[in-house]
KESE-339807 format. One record per residue (C-alpha): residue in one letter; x, z negated, y; residue number from 1. Coordinates in Angstrom, 2 decimals. Example, Ala and Ser with C-alpha at 12.3 -4.5 7.8 and 13.67 -1.06 7.14 Angstrom:
KESE-339807
   r         u         w         v     k
   a     12.30     -7.80     -4.50     1
   s     13.67     -7.14     -1.06     2
***
This chain:
KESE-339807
   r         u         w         v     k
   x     -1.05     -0.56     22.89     1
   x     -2.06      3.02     22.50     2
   x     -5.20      3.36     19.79     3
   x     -3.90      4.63     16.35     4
   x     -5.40      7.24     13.96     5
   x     -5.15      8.35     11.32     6
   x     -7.26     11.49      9.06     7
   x     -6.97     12.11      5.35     8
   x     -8.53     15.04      4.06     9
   x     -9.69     14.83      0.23    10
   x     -9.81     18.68      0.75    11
   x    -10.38     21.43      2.99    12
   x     -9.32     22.35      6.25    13
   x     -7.11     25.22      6.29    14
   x     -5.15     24.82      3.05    15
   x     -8.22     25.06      0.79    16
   x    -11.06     26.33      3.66    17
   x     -9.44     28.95      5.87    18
   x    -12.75     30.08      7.01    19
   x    -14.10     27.01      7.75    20
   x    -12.35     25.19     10.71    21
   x    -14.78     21.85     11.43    22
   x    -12.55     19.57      9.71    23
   x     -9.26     21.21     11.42    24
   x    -11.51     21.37     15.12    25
   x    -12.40     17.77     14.64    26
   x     -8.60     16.63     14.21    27
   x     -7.81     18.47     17.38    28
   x    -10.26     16.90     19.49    29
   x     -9.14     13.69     18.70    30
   x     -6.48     14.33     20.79    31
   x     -8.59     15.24     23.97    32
   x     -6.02     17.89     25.27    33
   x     -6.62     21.31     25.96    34
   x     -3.32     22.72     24.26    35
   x     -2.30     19.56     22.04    36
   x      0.98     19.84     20.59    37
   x      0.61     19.95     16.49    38
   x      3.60     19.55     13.99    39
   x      3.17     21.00     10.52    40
   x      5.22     18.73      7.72    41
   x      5.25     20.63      4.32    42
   x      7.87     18.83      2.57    43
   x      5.33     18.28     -0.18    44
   x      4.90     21.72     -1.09    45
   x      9.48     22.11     -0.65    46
   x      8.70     23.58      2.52    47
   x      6.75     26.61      1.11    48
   x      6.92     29.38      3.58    49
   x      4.13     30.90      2.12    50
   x      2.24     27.50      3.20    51
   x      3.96     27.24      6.86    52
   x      2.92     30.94      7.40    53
   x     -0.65     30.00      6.52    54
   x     -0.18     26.74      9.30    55
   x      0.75     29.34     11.79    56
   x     -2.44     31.23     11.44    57
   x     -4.85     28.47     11.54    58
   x     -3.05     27.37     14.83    59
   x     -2.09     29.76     16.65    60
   x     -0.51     29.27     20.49    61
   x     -3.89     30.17     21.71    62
   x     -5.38     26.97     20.13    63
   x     -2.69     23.99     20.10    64
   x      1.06     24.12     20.47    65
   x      1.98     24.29     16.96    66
   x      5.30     23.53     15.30    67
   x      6.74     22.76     12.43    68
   x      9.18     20.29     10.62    69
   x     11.52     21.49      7.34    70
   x     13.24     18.76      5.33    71
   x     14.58     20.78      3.00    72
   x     16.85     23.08      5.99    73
   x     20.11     22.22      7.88    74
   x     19.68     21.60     11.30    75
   x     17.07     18.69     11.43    76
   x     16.01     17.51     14.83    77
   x     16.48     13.66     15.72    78
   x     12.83     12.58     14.22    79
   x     12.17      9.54     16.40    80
   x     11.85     11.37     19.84    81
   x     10.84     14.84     17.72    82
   x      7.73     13.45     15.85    83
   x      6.92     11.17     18.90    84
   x      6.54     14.15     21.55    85
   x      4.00     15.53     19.19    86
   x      0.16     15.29     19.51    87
   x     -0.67     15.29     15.66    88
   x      1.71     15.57     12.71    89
   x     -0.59     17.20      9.88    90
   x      1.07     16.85      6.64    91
   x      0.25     19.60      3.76    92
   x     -0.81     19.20      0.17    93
   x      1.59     19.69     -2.76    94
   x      4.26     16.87     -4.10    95
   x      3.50     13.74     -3.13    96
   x      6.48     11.23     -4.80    97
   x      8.51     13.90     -4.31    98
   x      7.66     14.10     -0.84    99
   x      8.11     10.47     -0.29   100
   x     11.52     10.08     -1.68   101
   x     12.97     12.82      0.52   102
   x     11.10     11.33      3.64   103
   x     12.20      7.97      2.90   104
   x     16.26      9.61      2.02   105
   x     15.98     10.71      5.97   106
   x     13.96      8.05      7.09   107
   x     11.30     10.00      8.11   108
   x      8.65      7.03      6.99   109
   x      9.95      4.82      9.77   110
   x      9.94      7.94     12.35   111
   x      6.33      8.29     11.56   112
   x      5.76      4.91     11.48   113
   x      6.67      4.76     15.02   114
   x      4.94      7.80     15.97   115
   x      1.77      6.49     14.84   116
   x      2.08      3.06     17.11   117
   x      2.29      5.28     19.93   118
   x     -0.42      6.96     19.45   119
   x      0.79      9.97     17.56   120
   x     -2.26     11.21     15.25   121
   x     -1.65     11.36     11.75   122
   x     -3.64     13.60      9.43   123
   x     -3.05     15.27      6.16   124
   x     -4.74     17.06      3.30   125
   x     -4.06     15.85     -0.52   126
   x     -0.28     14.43     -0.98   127
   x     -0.78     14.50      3.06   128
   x     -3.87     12.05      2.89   129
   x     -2.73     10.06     -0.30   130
   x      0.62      8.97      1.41   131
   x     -0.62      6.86      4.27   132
   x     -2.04      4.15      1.74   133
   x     -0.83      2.03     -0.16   134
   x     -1.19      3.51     -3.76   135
   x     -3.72      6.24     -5.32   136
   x     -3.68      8.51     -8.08   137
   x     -1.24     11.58     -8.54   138
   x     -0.18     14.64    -10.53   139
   x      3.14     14.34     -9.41   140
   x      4.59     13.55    -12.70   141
   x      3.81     15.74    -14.93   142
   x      0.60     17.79    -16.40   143
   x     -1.36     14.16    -16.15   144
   x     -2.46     12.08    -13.33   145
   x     -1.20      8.84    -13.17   146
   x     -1.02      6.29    -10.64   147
   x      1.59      6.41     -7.21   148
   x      1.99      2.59     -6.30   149
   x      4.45      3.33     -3.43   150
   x      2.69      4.75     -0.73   151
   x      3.57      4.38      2.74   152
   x      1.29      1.31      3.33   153
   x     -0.09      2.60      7.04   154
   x     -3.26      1.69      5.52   155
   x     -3.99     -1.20      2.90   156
   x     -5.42     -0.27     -0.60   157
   x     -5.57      2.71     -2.23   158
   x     -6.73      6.68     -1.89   159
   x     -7.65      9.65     -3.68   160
   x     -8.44     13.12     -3.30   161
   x    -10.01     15.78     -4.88   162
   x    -12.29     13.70     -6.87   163
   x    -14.72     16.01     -7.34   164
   x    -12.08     19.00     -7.39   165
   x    -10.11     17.91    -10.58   166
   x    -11.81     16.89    -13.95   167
   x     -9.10     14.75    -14.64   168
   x     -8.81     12.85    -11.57   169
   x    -11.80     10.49    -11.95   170
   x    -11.53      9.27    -15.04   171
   x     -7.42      8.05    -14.27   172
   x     -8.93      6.23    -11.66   173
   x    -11.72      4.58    -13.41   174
   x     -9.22      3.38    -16.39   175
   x     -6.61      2.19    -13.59   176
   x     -9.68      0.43    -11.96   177
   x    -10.22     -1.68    -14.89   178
   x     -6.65     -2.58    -15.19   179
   x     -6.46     -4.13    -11.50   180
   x     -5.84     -1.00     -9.46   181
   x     -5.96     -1.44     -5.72   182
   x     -9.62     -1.02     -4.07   183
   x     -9.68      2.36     -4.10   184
   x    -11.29      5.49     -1.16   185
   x    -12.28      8.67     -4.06   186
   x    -12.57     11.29     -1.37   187
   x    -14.42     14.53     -2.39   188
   x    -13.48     18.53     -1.22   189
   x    -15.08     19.29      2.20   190
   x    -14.41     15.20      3.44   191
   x    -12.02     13.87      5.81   192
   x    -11.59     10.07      6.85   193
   x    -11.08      8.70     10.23   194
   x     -9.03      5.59     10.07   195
   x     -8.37      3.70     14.14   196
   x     -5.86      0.70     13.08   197
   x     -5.13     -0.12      9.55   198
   x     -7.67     -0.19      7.18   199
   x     -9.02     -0.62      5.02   200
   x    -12.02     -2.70      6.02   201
   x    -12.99     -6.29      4.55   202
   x    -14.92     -5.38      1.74   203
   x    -11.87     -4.55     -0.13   204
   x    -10.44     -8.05     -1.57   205
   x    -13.71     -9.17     -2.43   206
   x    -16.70     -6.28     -2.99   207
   x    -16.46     -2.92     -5.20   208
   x    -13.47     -1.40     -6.14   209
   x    -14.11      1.94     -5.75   210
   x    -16.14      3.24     -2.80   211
   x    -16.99      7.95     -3.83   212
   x    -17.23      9.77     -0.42   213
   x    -18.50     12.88     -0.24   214
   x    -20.89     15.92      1.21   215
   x    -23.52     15.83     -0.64   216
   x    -25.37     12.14     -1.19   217
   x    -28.81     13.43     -2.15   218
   x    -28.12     12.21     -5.68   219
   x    -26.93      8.78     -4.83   220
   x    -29.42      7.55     -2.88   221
   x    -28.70      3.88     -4.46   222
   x    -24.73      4.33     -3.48   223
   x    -25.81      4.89     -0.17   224
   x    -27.99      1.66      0.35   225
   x    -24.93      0.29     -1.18   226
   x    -22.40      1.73      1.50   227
   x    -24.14      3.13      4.56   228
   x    -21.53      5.78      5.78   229
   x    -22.31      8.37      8.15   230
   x    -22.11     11.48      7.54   231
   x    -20.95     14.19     10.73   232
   x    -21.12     17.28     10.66   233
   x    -21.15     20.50     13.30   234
   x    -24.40     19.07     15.31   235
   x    -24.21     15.32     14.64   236
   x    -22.50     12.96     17.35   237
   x    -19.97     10.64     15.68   238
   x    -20.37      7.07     14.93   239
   x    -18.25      4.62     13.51   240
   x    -19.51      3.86      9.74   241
   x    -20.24      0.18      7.98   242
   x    -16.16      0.38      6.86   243
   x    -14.79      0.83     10.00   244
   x    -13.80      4.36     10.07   245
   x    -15.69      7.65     10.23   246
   x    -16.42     10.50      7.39   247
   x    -16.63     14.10      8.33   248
   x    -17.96     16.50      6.22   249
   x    -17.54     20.48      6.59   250
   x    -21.14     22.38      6.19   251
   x    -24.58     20.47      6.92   252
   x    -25.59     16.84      6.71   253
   x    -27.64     15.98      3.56   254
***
């Protein structure tokens, strides 16, 4: 069975961090090709051309063989063999219920689905990251966050980006917490989450709730006793972490 994987950006890469390519690099060398080929999905954003422009620049032919995939346009391909001839489907930020409910109206969820068993990366930044779980916490409803309990379920409990991006975002998820939310990733700017298989690990039924990744640990020196993650960045080999998946982090290791 080919090895599955799966990314989820909390923020950066090139919808936030143009400049700053690590976490977009790292995505593309999972893939161990030269010239991988890398579908765009912005449904979240209602297929923003402003957005799909902006894909087309970070990726140009010279790095990947880029493409993308409109939901909102006549003329769709069939998505089974489309999505599964594709190195990486990166999903972009924006919507992400809304985003759901049209993939789900064109069945999209069970395309990827099956992309991903065959070894089709998945990777996505904000409404891109959030969907592969199984819940997490969203603006998609209005001027509030509130909690999304219908993710796509690739990977078991729950997600959330941003956390140190929007004021508002934490304290949702602490008072959801309380009430019996699902154990819970809080996944700063700058990080991005390698997932092989399903997540999330063991610790979830039974230890904290809430595990906070991000860049910058020097100030939680007792979190990270706690939860030994490790931390890569441009000069520091991989390694698989004490969850079972791997944290990247644009910039330098702290």
């Amino acid at each position: 069975m080919p090895e599955r994987h799966i990314v989820a950006l909390g923020g950066g890469g090139f919808s936030m961090e143009p400049d700053d390519p690590l976490l977009d690099d790292f995505i593309l060398r999972l893939t161990r090709k030269r010239q991988p080929r890398v579908c765009f999905v912005p449904t979240a954003s209602g297929d923003s051309d402003n957005y799909v422009a902006r894909f087309y620049r970070a990726f140009p032919a010279s790095r990947c063989e880029p493409s993308h995939l409109p939901l909102f346009h006549a003329g769709l391909p069939e998505l089974n063999s489309f999505l599964a001839a594709q190195d990486v489907v990166y999903v972009g930020g924006g919507n992400t219920a809304n985003m759901l409910a049209v993939w789900r109206v064109h069945g999209m969820d069970k395309a990827l689905r099956r992309a991903w068993r065959k070894g089709v990366i998945l990777c996505g930044i904000s409404a891109g990251a959030l969907c592969w779980f199984e819940a997490g916490v969203t603006d998609s409803f209005g001027s509030t966050f509130s909690a999304l309990d219908n993710g796509l379920g690739f990977l078991r409990g729950g997600f959330t980006p941003h956390y140190d991006g929007e004021p508002e975002r934490r304290p949702t998820l602490h008072r959801l917490l309380a009430r019996g939310f699902p154990a819970t990733l809080a996944a700063e700017d700058g990080v991005a989450l390698h997932f092989r298989g399903t997540g999330l690990p063991k610790w979830c039924p039974r230890g904290p709730r809430l595990a906070r990744i991000g860049p910058n640990f020097a100030a939680a020196k007792s979190w990270k006793r706690r939860f030994p993650l490790v931390i890569l960045a441009r000069r520091v080999r991989p390694k698989v972490s004490a969850f079972g998946f791997r944290v990247v982090v644009r910039g330098k290791t702290n």
